[in-house]
C-alpha positions in Angstrom: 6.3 19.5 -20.3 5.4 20.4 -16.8 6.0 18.0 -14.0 3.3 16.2 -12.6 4.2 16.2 -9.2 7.0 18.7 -7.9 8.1 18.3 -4.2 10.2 21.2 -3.1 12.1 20.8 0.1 9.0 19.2 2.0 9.8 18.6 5.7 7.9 17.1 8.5 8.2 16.2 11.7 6.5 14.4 14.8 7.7 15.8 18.0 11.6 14.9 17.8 10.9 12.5 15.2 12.0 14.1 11.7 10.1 11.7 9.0 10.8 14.1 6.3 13.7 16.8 5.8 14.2 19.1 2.7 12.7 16.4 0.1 12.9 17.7 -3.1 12.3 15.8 -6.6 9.8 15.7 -9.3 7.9 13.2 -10.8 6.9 13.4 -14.9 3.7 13.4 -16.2 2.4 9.6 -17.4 5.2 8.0 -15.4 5.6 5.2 -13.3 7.7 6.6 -10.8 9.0 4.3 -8.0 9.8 5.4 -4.1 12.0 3.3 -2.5 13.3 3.1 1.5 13.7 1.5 4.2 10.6 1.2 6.8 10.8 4.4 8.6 12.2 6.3 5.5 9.3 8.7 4.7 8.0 7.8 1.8 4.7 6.8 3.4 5.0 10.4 4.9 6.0 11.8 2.0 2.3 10.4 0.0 0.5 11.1 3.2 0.9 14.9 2.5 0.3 15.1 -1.0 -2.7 13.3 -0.4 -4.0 16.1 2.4 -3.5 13.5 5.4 -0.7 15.5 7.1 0.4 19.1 6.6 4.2 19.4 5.8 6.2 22.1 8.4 7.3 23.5 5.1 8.1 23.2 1.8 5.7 23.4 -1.2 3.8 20.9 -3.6 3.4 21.9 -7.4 1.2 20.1 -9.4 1.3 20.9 -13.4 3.8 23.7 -12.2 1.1 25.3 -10.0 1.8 25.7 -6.3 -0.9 23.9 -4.5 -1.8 23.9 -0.7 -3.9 20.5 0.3 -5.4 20.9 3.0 -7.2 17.5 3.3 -8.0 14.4 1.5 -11.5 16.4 0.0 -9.0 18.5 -1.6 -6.6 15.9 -3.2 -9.6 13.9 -4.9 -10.7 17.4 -5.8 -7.3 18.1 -7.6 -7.2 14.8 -9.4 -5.1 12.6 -6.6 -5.7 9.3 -6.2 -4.1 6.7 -2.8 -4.6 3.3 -2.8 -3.7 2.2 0.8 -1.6 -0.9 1.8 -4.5 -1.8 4.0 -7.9 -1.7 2.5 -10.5 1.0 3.0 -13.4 -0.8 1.9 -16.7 -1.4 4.0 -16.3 -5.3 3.8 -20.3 -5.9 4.3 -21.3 -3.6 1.5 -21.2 -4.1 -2.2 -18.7 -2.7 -4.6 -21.1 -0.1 -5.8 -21.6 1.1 -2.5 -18.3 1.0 -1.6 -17.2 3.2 -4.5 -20.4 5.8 -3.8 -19.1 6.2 -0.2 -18.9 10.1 0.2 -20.1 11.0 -3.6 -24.3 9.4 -3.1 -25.5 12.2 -5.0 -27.8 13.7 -2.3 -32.0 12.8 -2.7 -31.4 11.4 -6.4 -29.3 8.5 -4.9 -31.6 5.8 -6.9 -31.3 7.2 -10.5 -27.3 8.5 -8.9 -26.9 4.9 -8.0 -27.9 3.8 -11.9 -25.9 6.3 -13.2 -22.4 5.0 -10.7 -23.3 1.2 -11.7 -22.8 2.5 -15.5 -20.0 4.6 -15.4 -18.5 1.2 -13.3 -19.1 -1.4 -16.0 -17.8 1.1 -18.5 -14.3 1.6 -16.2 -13.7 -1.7 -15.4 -14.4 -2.8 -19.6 -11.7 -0.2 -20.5 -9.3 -0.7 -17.5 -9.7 -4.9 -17.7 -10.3 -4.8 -14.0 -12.5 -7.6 -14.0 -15.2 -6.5 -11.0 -19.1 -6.9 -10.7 -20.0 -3.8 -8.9 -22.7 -5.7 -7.5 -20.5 -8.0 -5.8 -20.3 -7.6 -1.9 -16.6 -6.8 -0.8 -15.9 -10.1 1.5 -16.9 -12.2 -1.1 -14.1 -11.1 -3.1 -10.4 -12.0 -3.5 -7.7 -9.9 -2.1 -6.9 -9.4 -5.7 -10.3 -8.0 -6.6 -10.5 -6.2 -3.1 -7.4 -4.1 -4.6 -9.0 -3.6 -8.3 -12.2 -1.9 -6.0 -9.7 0.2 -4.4 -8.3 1.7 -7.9 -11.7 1.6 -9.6 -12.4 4.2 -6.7 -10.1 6.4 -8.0 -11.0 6.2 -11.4 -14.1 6.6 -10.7 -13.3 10.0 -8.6 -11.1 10.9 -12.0 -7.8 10.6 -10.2 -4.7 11.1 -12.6 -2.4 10.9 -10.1 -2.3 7.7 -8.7 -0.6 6.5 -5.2 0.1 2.5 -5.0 1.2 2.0 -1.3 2.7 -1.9 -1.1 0.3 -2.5 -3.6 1.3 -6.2 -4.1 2.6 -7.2 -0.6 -1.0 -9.2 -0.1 -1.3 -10.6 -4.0 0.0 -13.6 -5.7 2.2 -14.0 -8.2 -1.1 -14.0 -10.7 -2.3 -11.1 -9.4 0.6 -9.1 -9.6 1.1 -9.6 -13.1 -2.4 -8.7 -13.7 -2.0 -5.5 -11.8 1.1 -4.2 -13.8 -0.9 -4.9 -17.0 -3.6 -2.5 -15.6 -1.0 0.2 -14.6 0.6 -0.3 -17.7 -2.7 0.4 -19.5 -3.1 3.5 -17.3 0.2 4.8 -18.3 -0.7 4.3 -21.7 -3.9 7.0 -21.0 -1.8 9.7 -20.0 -2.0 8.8 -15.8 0.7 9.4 -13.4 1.7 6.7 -11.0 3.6 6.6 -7.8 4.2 3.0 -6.7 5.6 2.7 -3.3 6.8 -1.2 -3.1 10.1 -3.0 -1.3 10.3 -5.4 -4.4 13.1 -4.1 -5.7 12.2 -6.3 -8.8 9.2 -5.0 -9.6 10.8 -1.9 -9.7 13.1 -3.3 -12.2 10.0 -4.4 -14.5 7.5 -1.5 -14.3 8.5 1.7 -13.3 10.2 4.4 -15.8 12.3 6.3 -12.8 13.3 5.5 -8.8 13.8 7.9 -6.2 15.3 6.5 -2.8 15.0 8.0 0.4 16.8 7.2 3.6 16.0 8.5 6.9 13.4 11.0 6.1 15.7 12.5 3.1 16.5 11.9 -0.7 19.1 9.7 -1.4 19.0 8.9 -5.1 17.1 9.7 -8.0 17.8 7.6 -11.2 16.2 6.2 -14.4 15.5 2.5 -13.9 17.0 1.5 -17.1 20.4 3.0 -15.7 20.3 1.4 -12.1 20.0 -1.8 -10.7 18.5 -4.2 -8.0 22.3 -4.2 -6.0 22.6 -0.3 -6.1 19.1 0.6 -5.7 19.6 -2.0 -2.1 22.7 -0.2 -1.3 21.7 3.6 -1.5 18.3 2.2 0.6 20.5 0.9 3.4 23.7 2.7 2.9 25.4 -0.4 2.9 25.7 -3.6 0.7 23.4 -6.0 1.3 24.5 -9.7 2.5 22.2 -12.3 0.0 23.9 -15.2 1.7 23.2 -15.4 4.9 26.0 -17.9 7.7 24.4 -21.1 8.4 25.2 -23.4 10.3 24.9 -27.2 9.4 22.2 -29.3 9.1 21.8 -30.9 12.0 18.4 -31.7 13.2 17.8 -33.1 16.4 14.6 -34.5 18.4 11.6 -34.5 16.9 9.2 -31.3 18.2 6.3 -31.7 16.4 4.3 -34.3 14.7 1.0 -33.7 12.6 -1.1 -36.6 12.1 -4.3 -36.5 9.5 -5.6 -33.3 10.7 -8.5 -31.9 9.5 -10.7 -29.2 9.0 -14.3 -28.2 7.6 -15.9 -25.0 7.4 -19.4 -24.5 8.8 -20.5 -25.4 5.6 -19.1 -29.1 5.7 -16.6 -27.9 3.1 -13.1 -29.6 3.7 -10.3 -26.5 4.3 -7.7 -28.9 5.1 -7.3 -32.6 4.3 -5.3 -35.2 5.9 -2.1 -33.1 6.8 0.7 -35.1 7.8 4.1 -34.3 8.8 6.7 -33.9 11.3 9.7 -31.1 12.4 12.6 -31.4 14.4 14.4 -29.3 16.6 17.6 -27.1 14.8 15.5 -27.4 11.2 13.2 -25.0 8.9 10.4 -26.2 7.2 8.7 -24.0 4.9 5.4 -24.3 3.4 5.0 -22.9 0.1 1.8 -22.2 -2.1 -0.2 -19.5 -3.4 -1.9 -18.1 -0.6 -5.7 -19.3 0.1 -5.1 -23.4 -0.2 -5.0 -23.8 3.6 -1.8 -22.2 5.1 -3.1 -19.8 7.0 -6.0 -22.1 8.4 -3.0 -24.7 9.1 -1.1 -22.1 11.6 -4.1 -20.9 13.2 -4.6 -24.5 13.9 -1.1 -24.9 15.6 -0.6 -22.0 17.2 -4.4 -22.3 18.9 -6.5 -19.9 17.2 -8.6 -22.8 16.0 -10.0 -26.1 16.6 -9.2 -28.7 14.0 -12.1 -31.2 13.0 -10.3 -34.3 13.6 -6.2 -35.7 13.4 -3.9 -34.4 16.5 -0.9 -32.6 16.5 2.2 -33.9 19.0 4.3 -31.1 20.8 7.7 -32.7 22.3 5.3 -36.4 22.3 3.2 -35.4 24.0 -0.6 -34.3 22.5 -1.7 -30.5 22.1 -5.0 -30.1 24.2 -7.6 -29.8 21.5 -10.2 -31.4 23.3 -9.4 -29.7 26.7 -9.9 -26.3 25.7 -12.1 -24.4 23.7 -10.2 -21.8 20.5 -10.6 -19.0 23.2 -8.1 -19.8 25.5 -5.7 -22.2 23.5 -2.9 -19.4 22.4 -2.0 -19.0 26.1 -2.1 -22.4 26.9 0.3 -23.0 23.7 2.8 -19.9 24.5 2.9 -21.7 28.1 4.1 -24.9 26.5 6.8 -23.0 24.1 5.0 -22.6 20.8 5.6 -18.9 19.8 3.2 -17.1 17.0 4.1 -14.7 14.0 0.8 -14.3 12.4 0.5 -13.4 9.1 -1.6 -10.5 9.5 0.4 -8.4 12.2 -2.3 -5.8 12.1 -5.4 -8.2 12.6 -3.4 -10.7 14.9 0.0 -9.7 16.1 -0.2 -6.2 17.4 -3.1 -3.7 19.1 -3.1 -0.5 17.1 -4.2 1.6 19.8 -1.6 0.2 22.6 1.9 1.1 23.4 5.0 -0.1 21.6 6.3 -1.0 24.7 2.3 -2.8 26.0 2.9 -4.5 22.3 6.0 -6.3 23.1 4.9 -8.2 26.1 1.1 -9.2 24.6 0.7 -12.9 25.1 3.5 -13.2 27.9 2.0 -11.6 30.4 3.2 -13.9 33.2 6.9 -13.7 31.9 7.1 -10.2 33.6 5.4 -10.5 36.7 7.6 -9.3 39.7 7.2 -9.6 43.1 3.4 -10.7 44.7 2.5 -11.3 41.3 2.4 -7.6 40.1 3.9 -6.9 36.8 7.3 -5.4 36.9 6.9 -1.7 35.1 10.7 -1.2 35.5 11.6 -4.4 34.1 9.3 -3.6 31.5 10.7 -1.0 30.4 13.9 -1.9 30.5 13.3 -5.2 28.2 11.9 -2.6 26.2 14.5 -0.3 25.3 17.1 -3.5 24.9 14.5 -4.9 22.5 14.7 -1.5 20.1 17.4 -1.5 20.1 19.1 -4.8 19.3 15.7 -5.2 16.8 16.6 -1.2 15.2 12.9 -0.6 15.5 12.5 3.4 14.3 11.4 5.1 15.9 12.8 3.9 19.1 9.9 5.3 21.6 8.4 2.8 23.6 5.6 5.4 24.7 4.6 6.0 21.0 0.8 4.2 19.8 2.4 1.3 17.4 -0.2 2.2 14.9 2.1 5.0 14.2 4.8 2.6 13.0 5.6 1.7 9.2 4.4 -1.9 8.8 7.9 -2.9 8.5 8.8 -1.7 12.2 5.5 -2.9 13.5 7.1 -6.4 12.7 9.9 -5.9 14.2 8.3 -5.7 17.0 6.1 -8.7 17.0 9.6 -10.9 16.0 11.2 -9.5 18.9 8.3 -10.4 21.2 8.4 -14.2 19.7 11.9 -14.4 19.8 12.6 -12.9 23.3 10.0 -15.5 24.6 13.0 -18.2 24.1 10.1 -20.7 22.0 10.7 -24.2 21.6 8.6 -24.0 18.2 8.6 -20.9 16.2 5.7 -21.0 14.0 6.2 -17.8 11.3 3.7 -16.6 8.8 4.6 -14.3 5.9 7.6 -12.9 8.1 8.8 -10.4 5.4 5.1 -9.5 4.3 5.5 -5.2 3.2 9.1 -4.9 4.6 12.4 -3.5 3.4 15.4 -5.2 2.1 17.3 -4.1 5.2 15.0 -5.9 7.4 14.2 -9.1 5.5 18.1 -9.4 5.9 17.7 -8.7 9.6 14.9 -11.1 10.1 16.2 -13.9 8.1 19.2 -13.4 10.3 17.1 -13.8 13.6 15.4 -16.8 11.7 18.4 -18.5 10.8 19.9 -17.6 14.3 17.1 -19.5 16.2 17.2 -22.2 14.2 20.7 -22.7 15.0 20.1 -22.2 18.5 18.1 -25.5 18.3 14.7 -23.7 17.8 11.9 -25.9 15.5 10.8 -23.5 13.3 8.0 -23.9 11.1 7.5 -20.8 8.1 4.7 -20.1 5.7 6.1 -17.7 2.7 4.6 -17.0 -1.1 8.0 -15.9 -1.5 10.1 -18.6 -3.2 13.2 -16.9 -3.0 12.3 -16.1 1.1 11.7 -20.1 1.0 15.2 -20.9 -0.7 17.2 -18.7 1.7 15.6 -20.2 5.0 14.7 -23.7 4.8 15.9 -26.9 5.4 12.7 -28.9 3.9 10.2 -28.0 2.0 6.7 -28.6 2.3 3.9 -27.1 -0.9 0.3 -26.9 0.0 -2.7 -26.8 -2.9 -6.6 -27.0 -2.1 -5.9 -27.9 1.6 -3.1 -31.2 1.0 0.1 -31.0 0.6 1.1 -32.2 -2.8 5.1 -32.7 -2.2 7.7 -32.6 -0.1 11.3 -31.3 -1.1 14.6 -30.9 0.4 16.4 -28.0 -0.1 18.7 -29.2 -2.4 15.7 -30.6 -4.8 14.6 -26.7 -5.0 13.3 -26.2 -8.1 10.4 -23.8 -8.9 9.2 -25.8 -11.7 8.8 -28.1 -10.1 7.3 -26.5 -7.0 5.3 -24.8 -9.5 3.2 -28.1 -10.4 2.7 -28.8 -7.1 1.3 -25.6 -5.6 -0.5 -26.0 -9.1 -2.2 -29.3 -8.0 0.2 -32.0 -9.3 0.3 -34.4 -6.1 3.5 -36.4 -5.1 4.3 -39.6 -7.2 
C-alpha cells in the first residue's frame, strides 16, 4: 500500500533561519502518526506546507504516491487535508453551523444549503460521537467542544488526512480521553492522522509510529511499540533529560501574601469564587490544582490586577493591595510596581503582542525599569538586555527584530518567563507555565521556577498538570466550583486523593 503522506527532502527557510532541511519520511495510510520536537524544531513548519500555508524551497510532497504541488490552503481541503490549529479558528459570536459553512455557503441556495449542512452535521457528529449542537453559538461552548467544531470542520470538508496541532494542551484530563476515543474511531474508518503533541505519553497510548525532528531535521523515526518515553526525550533534545530537578530545602520565610475571604460574582450575581483563604511565604511554591474552569484563572487575574474582586482583601508584604483605589485598568502596573510579576495563562491573549518585536515583548509591563537619562528609554540598553535574555533563556530563533507571532508557542514563553523573571519579583504568580511546550523547556522552566524560589521568591502556580504540580511545589492547594476543597503538603501527594477534591469532596 501506498503511503499516505510522503515527504521527500522538504526544506524551508526564513531569511537565515533554516526551519526545515532535507526532511524526508513517510507516513502510512490509517495511521496515527506522531511528530515530535522541541519548540523551534519544524514540525509546525513541516504541517504548515502540506497544508498550502508556506511553499517549501524544495523538496516534493506525495500523496497516495502522486507528486502533489499545494499551492494554498484551497488546495489542501481540495485534496482531502484536514489542520486543526492549536489556536482556534472559529468566529466565537457565530453558531457552529455557521462556523463550519465559513467559505463553503453554497452561493444564492444558502437557506435550503444551510438545511442540507445542519443534516450532514447531526449525521457526522452521531457517527463520530462528537457530541455538538450545530446550533450552539461558539462562546457558549467548552474548550473541549470548541475543539470537536474544529474537527467536525474537517469532516465535514471530507478531510482524510488529518493535522492535530497540540491538540490537547488546552483540554482536561476528560477531554483528552474523549478525544483519543474519536481519533481512534477515525482510524478505525480508514483516516490518516498526524498528531503534533509534547506529551510524550500520549504518544505512548495512541499513535502507531513517531518521527522526531531536531533543529529543522529528522532525527528518528520508530514504531511506538519499539521506543519509549526516555528515548523518544533524548533524540528530541539530544541529551538525557534531568526528571529530578536540585532543590534546595524547605525553608520558608516571611509571610508575602495573605488572602482573606475573597470573593467574586459574575454580572449575573453568580458566585465565581467563594471565600478563598490562604497564605504564601517567601522561598515556598504553592500550587493550585484543578480541572481548569472552577475559578483558577479568575483567582490570578484577581491577584495580579486584571480584576476587581467583589469583596475579601488580599495582603502583599502586610500591607493591603489597592482594590478600592484603583479601578481593573490600571491595577497590573500599580502591582508590577509593588513586585508582583504575571505569567498568564494565555500568553497569546495576555502575555505577549503578536504584532510587536521580540525584543518590544520583553520589556511590556516594565516600561519604567529601562528609562535612561531625562526619562527617555534607553534603546541601547534595550537591546542589550535583549540579546543576554536569548540567550541565557535559548529562545530560537534568537532575533530580537523578528514579530514574536512568528515564534513556536513554546519560545513565545520563553520570552514572557524571561520578562517576569528578569523583573527580580517579590511574588511570582505563574499560570499554566508549561501549557504547549517541549520537554526540553518544561525542564528549563521548572529550573528557573525552582531557582527563584530558592532565591527567596513567593511563588504562587496554577497547573492541570499533576506531575508539573509534584515536581514544583512545596504546598498544595485544589480548587472545585470556585473553593478550595483541601490543602496538602507535598509529601501527602496523592492523586486519589487530590482526585476527590478537584472532584468536589471538601476538607474534613
Amino acid at each position: 500500500m501506498q503511503p499516505a503522506v510522503e515527504f521527500r527532502s522538504i526544506s524551508k527557510h526564513f531569511g537565515a533561519v533554516k526551519a526545515n532541511t532535507d526532511v524526508s519520511f513517510s507516513i502510512a495510510k490509517g495511521a496515527i502518526h506522531g511528530l515530535v520536537g522541541e519548540n523551534g524544531a519544524g514540525k509546525s513548519t513541516l504541517m504548515s506546507i502540506l497544508y498550502g500555508y508556506y511553499h517549501a524551497d524544495s523538496g516534493e510532497i506525495l500523496l497516495d504516491g502522486q507528486v502533489r504541488k499545494i499551492p494554498s490552503s484551497q488546495e489542501a481541503i481540495r485534496l482531502g487535508i484536514g489542520m486543526v490549529h492549536q489556536h482556534f479558528m472559529l468566529v466565537e459570536n457565530m453558531t457552529v453551523l455557521d462556523n463550519v459553512m465559513l467559505g463553503t455557503e453554497g452561493g444564492f441556495r444558502l437557506a435550503a444549503h444551510r438545511r442540507e449542512a445542519e443534516q450532514k452535521l447531526r449525521e457526522i457528529c452521531d457517527r463520530y460521537r462528537l457530541d455538538v449542537d450545530p446550533l450552539a453559538t461558539i462562546h457558549d461552548l467548552s474548550v473541549g467542544a470548541q475543539q470537536r467544531v474544529e474537527i467536525l470542520k474537517q469532516i465535514y470538508r471530507s478531510a482524510n488526512i488529518l493535522i492535530l496541532d497540540e491538540p490537547t494542551a488546552v483540554l482536561t484530563a476528560q477531554e483528552t480521553a474523549s478525544l483519543f476515543e474519536i481519533l481512534r474511531l477515525f482510524k478505525e474508518q480508514g483516516k490518516t492522522i498526524i498528531l503534533i503533541t509534547h506529551k510524550l505519553q500520549e504518544i505512548m497510548d495512541i499513535t502507531d509510529t513517531v518521527t522526531v525532528m531536531r533543529a529543522g531535521r529528522v532525527v528518528g523515526a520508530v514504531q511506538t511499540s519499539e521506543t519509549s518515553k526516555e528515548a523518544l526525550a533524548n533524540l528530541m533534545v539530544g541529551r538525557p533529560i534531568e526528571n529530578n530537578l536540585p532543590r534546595g530545602a524547605y525553608n520558608p520565610g516571611q509571610p508575602v501574601l495573605d488572602v482573606k475571604g475573597l470573593q467574586l460574582k459574575d454580572a449575573n450575581g453568580v458566585a465565581l469564587l467563594e471565600d478563598i483563604a490562604f497564605n504564601l511565604r517567601a522561598g515556598e511554591i504553592v500550587a493550585i490544582a484543578g480541572v481548569s474552569g472552577n475559578g483558577q484563572s479568575e483567582l490570578m487575574e484577581i491577584l495580579s490586577g486584571m480584576r476587581l474582586p467583589t469583596a475579601g482583601s488580599a495582603d502583599f508584604e502586610g500591607k493591603p493591595l489597592p482594590y478600592k483605589r484603583h479601578d481593573a485598568d490600571g491595577l497590573p502596573l500599580v502591582f508590577r510596581h509593588l513586585g508582583i510579576a504575571h505569567v498568564p495563562e494565555d500568553r497569546l491573549r495576555d502575555g505577549v503582542v503578536k504584532n510587536f518585536s521580540v525584543m518590544q515583548n520583553t520589556f511590556l509591563g516594565y516600561q519604567d525599569h529601562v528609562k535612561g537619562r531625562w526619562g527617555l528609554i534607553d534603546f541601547k540598553g534595550i537591546a542589550a538586555r535583549c540579546a543576554g535574555l536569548l540567550k541565557e533563556f535559548d529562545v530560537r530563533p534568537p532575533n530580537p527584530d523578528l514579530r514574536i507571532g512568528l515564534l513556536s508557542g513554546g519560545n513565545q514563553q520563553k520570552v514572557v518567563i524571561a520578562r517576569e523573571v528578569l523583573a527580580r519579583p517579590k511574588l511570582m504568580l505563574v499560570g499554566q507555565p508549561t501549557r504547549g511546550v517541549d520537554i526540553g523547556t518544561i525542564e528549563a522552566i521548572h529550573t528557573q521556577l525552582l531557582a527563584l524560589r530558592d532565591a527567596g521568591v513567593a511563588i504562587l502556580l496554577v497547573s492541570v498538570e499533576l506531575e508539573e504540580v509534584r515536581a514544583l511545589a512545596d504546598r498544595i492547594l485544589v480548587m472545585c466550583g470556585g473553593r478550595i476543597t483541601g490543602e496538602l503538603k507535598i509529601e501527602e501527594f496523592d492523586t486519589t486523593r487530590i482526585g476527590l477534591l478537584m472532584g468536589g469532596m471538601h476538607k474534613t
